[in-house]
C-alpha positions in Angstrom: 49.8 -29.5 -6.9 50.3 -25.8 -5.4 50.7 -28.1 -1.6 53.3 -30.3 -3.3 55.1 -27.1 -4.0 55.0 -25.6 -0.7 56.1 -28.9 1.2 58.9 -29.1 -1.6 60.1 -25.8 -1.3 60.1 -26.0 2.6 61.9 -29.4 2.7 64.6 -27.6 1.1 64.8 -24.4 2.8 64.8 -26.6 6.4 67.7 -28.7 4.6 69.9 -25.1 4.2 68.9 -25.0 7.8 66.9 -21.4 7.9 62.9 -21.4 7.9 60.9 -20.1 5.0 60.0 -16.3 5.1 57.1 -16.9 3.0 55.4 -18.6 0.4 54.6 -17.0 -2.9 51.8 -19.8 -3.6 49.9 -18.0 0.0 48.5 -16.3 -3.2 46.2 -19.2 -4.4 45.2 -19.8 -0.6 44.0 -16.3 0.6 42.1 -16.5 -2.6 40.2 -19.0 -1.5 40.1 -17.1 2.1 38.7 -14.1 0.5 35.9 -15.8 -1.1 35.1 -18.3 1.3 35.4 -16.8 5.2 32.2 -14.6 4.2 32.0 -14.6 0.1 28.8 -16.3 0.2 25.1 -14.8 -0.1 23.9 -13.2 3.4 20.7 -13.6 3.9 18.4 -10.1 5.3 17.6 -9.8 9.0 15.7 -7.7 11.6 16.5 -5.8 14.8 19.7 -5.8 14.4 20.7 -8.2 12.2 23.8 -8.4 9.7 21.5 -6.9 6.9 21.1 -8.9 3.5 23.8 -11.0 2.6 26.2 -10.1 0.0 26.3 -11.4 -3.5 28.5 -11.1 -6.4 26.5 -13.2 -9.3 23.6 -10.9 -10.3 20.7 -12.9 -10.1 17.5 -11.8 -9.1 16.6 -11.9 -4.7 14.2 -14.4 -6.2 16.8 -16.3 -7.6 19.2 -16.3 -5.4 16.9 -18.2 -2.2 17.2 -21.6 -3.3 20.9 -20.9 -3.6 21.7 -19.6 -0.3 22.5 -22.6 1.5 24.7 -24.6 -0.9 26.8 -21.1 -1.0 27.1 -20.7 2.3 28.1 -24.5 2.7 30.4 -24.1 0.0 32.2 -20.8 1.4 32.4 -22.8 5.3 34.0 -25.7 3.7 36.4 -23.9 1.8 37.4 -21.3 4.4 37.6 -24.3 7.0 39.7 -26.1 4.7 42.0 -23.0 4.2 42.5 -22.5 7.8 42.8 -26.1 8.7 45.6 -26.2 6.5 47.4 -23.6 8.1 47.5 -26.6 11.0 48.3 -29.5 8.4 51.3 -27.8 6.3 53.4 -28.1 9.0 52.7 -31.5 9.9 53.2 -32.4 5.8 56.6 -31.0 6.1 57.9 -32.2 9.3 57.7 -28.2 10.7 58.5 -28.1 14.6 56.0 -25.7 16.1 55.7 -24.2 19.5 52.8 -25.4 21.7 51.6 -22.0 22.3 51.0 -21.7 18.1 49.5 -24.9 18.1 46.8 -24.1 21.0 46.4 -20.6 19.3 45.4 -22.6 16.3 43.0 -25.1 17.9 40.9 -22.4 19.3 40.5 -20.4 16.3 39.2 -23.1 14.6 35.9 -23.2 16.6 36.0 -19.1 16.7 36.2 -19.3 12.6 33.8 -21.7 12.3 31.1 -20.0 14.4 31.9 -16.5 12.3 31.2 -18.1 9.3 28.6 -21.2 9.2 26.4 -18.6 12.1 23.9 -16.2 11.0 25.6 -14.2 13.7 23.4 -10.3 14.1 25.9 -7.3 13.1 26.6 -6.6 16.5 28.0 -10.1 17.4 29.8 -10.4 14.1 31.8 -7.1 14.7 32.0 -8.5 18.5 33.6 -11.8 16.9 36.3 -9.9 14.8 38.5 -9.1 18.3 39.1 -12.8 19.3 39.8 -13.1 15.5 42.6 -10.3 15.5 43.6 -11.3 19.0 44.0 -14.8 17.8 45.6 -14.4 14.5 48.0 -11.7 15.9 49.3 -14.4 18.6 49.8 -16.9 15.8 52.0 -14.7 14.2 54.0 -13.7 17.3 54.6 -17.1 18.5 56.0 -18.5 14.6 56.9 -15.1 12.9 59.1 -16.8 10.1 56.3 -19.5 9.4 55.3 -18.6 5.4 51.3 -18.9 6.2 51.1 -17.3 9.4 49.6 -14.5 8.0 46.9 -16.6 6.6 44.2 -16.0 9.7 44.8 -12.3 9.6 43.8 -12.2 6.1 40.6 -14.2 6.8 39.8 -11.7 10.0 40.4 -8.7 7.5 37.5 -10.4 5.0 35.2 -10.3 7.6 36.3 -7.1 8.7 35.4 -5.7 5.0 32.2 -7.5 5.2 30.9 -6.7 8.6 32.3 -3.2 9.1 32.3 0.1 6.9 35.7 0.7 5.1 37.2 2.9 7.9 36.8 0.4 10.5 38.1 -2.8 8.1 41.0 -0.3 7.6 41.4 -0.1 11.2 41.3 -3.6 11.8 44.6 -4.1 9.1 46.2 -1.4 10.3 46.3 -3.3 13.8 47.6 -6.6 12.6 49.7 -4.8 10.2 51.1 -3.2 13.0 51.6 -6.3 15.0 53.6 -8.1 11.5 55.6 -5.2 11.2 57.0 -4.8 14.9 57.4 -8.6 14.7 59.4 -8.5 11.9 61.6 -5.9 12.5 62.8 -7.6 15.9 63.6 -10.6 13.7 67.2 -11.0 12.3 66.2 -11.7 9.3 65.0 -9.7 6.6 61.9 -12.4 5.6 59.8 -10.7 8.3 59.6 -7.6 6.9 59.0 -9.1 3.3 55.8 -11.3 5.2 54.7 -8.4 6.7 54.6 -6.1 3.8 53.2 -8.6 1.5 50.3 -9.5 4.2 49.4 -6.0 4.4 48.6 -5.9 0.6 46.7 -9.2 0.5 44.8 -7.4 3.7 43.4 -4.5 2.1 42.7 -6.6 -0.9 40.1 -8.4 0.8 38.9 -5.5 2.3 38.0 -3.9 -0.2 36.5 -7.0 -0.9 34.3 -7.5 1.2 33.7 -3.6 0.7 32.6 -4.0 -3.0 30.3 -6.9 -1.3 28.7 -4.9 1.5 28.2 -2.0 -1.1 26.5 -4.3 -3.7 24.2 -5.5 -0.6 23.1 -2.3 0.1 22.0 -1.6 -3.0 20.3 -4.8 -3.6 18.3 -4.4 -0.6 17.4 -0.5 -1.4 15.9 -1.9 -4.5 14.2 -5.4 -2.7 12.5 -2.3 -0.6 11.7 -0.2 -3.6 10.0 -3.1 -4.9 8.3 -3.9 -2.3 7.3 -0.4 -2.2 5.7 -0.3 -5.4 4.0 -4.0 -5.0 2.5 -2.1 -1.9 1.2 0.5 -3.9 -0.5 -1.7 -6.4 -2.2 -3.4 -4.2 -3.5 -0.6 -2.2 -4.2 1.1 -5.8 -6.1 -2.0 -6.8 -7.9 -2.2 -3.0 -9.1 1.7 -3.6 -10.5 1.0 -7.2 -12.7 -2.0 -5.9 -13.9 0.3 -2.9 -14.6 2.6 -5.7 -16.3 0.1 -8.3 -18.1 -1.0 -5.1 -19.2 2.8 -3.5 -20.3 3.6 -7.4 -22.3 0.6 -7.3 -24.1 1.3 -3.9 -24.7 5.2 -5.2 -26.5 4.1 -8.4 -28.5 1.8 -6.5 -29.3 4.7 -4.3 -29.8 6.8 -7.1 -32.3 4.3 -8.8 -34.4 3.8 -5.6 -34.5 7.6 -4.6 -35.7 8.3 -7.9 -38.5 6.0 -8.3 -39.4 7.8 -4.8 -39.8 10.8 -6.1 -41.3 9.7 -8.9 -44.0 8.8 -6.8 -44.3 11.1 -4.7 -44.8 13.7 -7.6 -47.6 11.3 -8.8 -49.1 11.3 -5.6 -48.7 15.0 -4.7 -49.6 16.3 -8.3 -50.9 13.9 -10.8 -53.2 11.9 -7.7 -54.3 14.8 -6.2 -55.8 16.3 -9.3 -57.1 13.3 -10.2 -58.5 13.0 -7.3 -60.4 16.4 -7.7 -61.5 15.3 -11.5 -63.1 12.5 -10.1 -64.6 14.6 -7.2 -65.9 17.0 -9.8 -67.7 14.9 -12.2 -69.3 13.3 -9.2 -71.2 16.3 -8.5 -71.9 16.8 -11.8 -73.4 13.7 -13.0 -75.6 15.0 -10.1 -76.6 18.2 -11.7 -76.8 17.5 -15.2 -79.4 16.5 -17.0 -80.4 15.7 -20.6 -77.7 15.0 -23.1 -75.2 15.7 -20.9 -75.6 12.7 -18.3 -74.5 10.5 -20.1 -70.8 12.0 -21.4 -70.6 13.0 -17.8 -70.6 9.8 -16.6 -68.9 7.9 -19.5 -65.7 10.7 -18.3 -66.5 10.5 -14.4 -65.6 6.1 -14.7 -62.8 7.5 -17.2 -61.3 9.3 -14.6 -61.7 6.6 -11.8 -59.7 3.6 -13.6 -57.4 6.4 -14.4 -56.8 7.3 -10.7 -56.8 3.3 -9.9 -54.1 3.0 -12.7 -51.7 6.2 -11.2 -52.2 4.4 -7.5 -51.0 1.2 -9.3 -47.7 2.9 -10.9 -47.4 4.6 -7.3 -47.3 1.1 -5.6 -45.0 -0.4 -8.2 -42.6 2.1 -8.2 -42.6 2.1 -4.2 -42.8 -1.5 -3.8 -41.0 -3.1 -6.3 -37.2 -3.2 -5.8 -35.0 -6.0 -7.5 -35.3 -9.3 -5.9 -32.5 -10.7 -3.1 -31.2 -12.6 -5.7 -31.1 -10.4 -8.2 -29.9 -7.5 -5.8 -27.0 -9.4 -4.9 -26.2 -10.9 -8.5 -25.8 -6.9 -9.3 -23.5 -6.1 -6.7 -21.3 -9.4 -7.4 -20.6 -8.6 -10.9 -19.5 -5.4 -10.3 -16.6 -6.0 -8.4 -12.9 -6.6 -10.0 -12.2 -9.2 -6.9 -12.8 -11.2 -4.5 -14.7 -13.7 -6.7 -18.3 -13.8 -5.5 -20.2 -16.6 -5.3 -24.2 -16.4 -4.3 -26.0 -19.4 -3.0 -29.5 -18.1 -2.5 -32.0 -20.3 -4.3 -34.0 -18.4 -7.5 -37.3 -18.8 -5.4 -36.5 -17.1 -2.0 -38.6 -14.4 -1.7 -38.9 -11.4 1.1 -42.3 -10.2 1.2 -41.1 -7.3 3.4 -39.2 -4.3 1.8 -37.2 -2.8 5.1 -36.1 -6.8 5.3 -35.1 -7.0 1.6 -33.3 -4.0 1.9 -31.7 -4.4 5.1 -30.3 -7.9 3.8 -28.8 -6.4 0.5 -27.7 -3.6 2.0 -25.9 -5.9 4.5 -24.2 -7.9 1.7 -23.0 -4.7 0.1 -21.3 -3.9 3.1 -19.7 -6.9 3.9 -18.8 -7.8 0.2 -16.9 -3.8 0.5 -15.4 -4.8 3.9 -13.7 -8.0 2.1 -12.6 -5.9 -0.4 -11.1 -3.3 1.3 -9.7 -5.2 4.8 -9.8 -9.1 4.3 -7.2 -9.5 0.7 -10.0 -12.0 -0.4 -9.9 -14.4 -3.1 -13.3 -15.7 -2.9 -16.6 -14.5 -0.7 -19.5 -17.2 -0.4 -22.9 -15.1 0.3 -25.6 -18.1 1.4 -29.2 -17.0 2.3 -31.6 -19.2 3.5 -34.8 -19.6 5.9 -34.0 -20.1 9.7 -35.4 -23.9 11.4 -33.6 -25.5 8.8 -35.5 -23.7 6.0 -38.8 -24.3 7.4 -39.2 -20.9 9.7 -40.5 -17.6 9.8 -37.2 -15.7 9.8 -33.9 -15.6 7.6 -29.7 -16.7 8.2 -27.4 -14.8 6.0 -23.4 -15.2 5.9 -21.2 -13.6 4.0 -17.9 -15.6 4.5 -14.3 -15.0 2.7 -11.2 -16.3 3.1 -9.0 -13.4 3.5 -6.6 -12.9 6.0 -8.9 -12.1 8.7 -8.2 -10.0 12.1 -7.6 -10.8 15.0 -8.8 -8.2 16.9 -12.4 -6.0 15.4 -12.9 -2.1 15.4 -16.2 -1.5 14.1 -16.5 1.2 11.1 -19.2 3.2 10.1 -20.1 0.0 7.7 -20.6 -2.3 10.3 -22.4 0.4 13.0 -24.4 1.1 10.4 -25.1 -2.5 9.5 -25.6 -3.8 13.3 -28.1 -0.4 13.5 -30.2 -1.3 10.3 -30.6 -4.9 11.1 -31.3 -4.8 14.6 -34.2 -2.2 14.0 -36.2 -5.6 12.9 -35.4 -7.3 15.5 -32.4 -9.0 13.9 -28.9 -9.6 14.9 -25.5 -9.0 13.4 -22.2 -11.4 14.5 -18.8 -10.7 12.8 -16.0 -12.9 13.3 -12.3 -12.3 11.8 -11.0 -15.7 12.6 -9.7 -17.3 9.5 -11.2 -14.5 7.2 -14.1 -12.4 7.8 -17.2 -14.0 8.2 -20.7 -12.0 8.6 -24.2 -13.8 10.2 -26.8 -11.8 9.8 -30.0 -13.2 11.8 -33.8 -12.0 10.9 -36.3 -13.2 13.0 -39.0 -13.0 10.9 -39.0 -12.0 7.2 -42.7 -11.2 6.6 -42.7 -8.5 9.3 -44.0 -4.8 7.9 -41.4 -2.2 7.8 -40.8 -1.1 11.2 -40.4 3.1 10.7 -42.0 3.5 7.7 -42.0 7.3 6.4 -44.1 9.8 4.2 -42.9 8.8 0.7 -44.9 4.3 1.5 -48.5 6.4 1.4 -50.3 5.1 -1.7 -53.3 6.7 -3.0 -56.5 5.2 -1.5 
């Protein structure tokens, strides 16, 4: 309806033989201009890049993705159908054009068309704008009196407000403002002037615009980065309570196994040793006495022997008798918040040697931390088994997530200190971060006696 009213009202201004100055109905068309050469979402970019894309509906950043590209379809079409009509209306009403406006008009279409349906950087966007003014500004030189001349300096000025802070979209409609009025006062008649005037309205209209749009953007992308700022933060909060969970869990393991140690050493030191001289003592006297008294004597001096063999029994318990691998590892597992742990190490594995047992869970511990605090696990497998295919002397243990991995290794104090403990037996350590971490820890041989052992393994003899 609003083009059979322009082509009407044109058929009868070219009938009183003068051109139409303009159009009122432009209105309805640079409303569509406004919306469409850059209304539609712009998606965020790096180094350089036009920064998110505006939008006016205020749904979520979520929301908005699946939407993205039907908008931005939607706002090509329609700002490629505004500006191809700038082309057809003449045509419709049997306008006679200049060539030069017609040439003008068949290369903007291509420059509009790449400004729009690209996801040009900033920098080319802004670069764009000046074949855009240069274009639009010829248009209207060539056919001043034409009613929708004005039309492709209304859709530079859009972009203008969209790509360029409010000073600079100013700028750019002060220029072409410049260029209508000049044009218009050199005319005879007064309709140039009128065009000109009204253009320069519709122009900072858009403008501001696109200004609202660009402001709206910023702020939607301060808060996508305070968001993202705060989902970093809970996950490194979350990270540093499992090391913690997992550091607790390691100390009161510690904890436990120093203490039986000195539990045992304070048998040994005090309670054996004087045990020990007892026994010594009613040796010598079962020696001397005689009479009644042999016989109490040596009823106290066996008293006092299964009571030494009983404190060197505790002594060797509470040296010798740490949790089983199984067991151990079980421990460990259920302490942690994430990743999910699970343990493949059959019920009946056993490790007669303590420094291997040890060096095993203590190996586990630290790679089950490492996951935690590096890899962004889900799940950690921890297998165990014998070495030959089950049937040989020595032990294959991997600790495998499937976390994000690294590419490239830097050894902590975790993994130094894993690498030293195992290789003391003989053993090897390989980490590998393809694909997640995975940890292979290789004992030759599982029966072996502890290789350094110190003070605190003496029993009473």
């Amino acid at each position: 309806m609003c083009v059979c009213g322009v082509v009407s009202v044109m058929r009868s201004t070219l009938r009183s033989g003068r051109r139409p100055a303009s159009v009122p109905l432009v209105t309805t068309s640079v409303r569509a201009v406004v919306t469409s050469g850059r209304g539609g979402p712009m998606t965020s970019g790096t180094g350089g890049g036009r920064g998110v894309r505006p939008t006016l509906d205020g749904m979520s950043e979520q929301a908005q993705g699946g939407e993205h590209v039907g908008l931005e379809r939607t706002a090509g079409v329609a700002g490629g159908l505004t500006y191809a009509m700038v082309g057809l209306l003449p045509v419709l009403i049997d306008l006679s054009m200049a060539w030069q406006w017609w040439a003008l008009w068949a290369v903007g279409i291509p420059v509009f068309l790449v400004d729009v349906l690209l996801d040009l950087t900033q920098r080319w966007a802004r670069l764009l704008l000046v074949p855009m003014v240069a274009i639009g500004s010829a248009m209207y030189a060539v056919e001043p009196l034409y009613g929708f001349g004005g039309v492709p300096l209304v859709i530079t000025a859009a972009s203008a407000g969209l790509v360029l802070p409010l000073s600079g979209g100013l700028a750019v409609v002060g220029l072409q403002s410049a260029v209508m009025f000049g044009i218009g006062w050199r005319v005879e008649q007064e309709g140039g002037l009128i065009a000109a005037v009204f253009y320069l309205g519709l122009q900072v209209f858009a403008v501001m615009t696109g200004q609202i749009a660009r402001r709206e953007s910023a702020a939607r992308q301060r808060i996508a980065e305070v968001h993202e700022s705060l989902r970093t933060a809970h996950t490194e909060l979350a990270r540093a309570h499992a090391e913690l969970e997992a550091a607790q869990i390691l100390l009161a393991e510690n904890s436990r196994t120093e203490e039986r140690l000195r539990i045992s050493r304070d048998l040994h030191d005090l309670v054996g040793h004087q045990l020990s001289a007892l026994a010594l003592n009613l040796e010598v006297a079962s020696h001397v006495a005689d009479g009644a008294a042999v016989e109490p004597v040596q009823r106290s001096r066996v008293i006092a022997k299964d009571l030494l063999a009983d404190v060197r029994h505790v002594v060797s318990r509470l040296r010798e008798e740490p949790p089983d691998l199984r067991s151990a590892v079980d421990a460990v597992a259920a302490q942690l918040p994430r990743p999910t742990v699970h343990v493949d190490i059959p019920d009946e594995f056993e490790i007669p040697s303590p420094a291997v047992r040890d060096a095993v869970v203590r190996s586990v511990q630290e790679a089950l931390i490492n996951s935690v605090r590096h890899s962004r696990a889900d799940n950690v497998r921890v297998t165990v088994r014998r070495s030959g295919g089950g049937s040989g002397p020595g032990l294959v243990a991997e600790i495998v997530d499937d976390g994000v991995g690294a590419a490239r290794l830097t050894p902590g104090n975790g993994l130094t200190g894993m690498r030293e403990r195992v290789e003391a037996l003989g053993g090897l350590v390989a980490v590998d971060g393809t694909g997640g971490f995975r940890v292979t820890i290789e004992v030759p041989d599982i029966t072996a006696a502890d290789m350094a052992p110190d003070a605190t393994s003496e029993v009473l003899r």
